[in-house]
Residue frames as qw, qx, qy, qz and C-alpha x, y, z in Angstrom:
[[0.000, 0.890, 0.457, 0.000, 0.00, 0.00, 0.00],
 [0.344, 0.201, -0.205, 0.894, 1.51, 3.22, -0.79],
 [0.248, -0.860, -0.445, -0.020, 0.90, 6.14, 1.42],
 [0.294, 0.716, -0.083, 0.627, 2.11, 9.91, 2.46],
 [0.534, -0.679, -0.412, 0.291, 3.80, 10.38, 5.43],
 [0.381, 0.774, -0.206, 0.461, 5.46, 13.54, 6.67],
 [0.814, -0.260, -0.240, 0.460, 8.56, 12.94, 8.81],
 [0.164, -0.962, 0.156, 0.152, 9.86, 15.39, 10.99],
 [0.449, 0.725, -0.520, 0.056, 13.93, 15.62, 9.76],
 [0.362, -0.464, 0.778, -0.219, 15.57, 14.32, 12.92],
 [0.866, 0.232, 0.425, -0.125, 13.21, 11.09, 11.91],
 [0.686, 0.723, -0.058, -0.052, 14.74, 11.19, 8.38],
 [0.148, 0.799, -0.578, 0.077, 18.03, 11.75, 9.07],
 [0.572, -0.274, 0.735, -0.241, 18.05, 8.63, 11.66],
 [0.873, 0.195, 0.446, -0.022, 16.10, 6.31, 9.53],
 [0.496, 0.810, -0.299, -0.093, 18.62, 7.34, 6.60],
 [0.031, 0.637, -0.764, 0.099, 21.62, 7.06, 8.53],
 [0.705, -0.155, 0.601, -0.344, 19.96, 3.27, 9.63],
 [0.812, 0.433, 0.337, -0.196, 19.58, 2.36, 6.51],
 [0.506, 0.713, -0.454, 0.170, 23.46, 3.03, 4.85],
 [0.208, -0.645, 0.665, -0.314, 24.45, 1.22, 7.87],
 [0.768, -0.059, 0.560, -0.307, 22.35, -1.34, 7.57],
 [0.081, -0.253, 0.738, 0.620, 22.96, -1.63, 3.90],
 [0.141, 0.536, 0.823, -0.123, 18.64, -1.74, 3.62],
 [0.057, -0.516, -0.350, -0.780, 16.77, 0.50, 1.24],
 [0.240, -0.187, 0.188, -0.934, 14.80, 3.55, 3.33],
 [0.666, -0.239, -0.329, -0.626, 11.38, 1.84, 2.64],
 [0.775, -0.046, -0.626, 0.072, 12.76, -1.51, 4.99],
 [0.185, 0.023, -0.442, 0.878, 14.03, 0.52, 7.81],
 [0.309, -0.146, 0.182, -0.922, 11.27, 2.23, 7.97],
 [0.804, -0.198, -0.388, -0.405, 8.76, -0.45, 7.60],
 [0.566, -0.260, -0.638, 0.453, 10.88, -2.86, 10.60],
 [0.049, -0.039, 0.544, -0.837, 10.76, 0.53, 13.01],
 [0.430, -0.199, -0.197, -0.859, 7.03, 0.78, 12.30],
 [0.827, -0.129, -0.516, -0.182, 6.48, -2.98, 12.97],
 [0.542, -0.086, -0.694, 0.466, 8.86, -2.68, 16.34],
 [0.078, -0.238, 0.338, -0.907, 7.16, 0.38, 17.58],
 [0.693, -0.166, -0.147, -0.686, 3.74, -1.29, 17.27],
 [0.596, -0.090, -0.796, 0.054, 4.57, -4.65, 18.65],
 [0.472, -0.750, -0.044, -0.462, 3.74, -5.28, 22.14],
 [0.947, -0.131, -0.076, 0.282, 6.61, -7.12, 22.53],
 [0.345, 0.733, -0.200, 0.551, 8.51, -4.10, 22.00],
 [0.467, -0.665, 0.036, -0.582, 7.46, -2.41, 25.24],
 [0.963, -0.222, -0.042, -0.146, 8.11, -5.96, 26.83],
 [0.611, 0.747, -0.133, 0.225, 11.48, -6.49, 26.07],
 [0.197, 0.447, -0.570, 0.661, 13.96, -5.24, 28.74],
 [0.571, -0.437, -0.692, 0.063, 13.78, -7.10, 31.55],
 [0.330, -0.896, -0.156, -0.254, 12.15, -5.52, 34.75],
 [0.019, 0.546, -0.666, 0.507, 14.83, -3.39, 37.40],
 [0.819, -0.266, -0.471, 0.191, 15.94, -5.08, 40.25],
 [0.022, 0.842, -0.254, 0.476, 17.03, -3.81, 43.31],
 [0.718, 0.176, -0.602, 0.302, 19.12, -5.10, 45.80],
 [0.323, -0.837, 0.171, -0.408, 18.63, -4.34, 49.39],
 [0.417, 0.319, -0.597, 0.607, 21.57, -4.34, 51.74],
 [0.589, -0.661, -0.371, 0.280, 21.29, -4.11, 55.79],
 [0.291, 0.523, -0.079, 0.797, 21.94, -0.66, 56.96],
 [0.655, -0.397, -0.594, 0.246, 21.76, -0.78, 60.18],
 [0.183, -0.865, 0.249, -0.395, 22.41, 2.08, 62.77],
 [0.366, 0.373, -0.602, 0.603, 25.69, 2.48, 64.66],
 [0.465, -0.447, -0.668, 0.371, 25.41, 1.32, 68.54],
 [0.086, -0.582, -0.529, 0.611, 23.46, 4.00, 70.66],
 [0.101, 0.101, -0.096, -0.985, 21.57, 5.61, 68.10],
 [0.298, 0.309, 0.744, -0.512, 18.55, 5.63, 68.40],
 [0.106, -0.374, -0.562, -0.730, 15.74, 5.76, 64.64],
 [0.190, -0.662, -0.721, 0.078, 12.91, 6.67, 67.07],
 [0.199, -0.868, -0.104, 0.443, 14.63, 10.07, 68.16],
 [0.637, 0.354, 0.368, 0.578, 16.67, 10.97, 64.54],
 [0.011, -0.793, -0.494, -0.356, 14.98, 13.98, 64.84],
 [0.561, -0.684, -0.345, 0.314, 15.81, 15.26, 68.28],
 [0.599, 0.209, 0.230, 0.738, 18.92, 16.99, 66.97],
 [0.114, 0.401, 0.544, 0.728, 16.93, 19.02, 64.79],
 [0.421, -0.764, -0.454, -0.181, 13.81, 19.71, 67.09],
 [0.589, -0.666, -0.113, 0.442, 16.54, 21.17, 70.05],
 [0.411, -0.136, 0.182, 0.883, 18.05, 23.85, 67.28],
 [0.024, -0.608, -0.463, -0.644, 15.20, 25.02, 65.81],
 [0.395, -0.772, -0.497, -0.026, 14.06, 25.80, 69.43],
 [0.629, -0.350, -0.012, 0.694, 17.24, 26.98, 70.38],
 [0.119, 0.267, 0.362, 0.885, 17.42, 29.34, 67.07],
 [0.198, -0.620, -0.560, -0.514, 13.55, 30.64, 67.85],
 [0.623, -0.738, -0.251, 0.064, 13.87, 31.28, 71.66],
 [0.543, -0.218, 0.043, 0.810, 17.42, 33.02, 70.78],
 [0.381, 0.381, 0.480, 0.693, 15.77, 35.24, 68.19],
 [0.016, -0.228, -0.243, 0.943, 15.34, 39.08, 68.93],
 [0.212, 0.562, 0.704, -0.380, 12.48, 40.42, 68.58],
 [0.435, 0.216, 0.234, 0.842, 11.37, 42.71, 65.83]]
């Protein structure tokens, strides 16, 4: 079937440069991207991330319940130092 498409350049240029590499007329390039963009196997493909979790433990007498505390005893500090205006 013939039809009109218009391709932005960047598109052109790629499928061009795909096709002198590939040694594959324009029309074949373009016709295999069309057929991998539309597969749903495409999409499928790369297998899913993995992540790896490690133990990360807290050093001996700290405490994750107070983390905070720190924080909470400067801000007061900083607010109960602060002059009036």
């Amino acid at each position: 079937m013939r039809t009109t498409l218009t391709l932005d350049d960047d598109v052109v240029d790629a499928l061009k440069e795909r096709a002198q590499r590939l040694d594959q007329s324009f029309k074949q390039v373009v016709n295999d991207a069309l057929r991998r963009g539309l597969s749903p196997v495409a999409a499928e493909s790369r297998p899913p991330y993995r992540v790896s979790p490690h133990h990360s433990g807290f050093r001996t007498g700290v405490d994750p319940l107070r983390l905070n505390q720190l924080n909470d005893e400067l801000q007061a500090d900083g607010f109960v130092s602060e002059e009036p205006k």
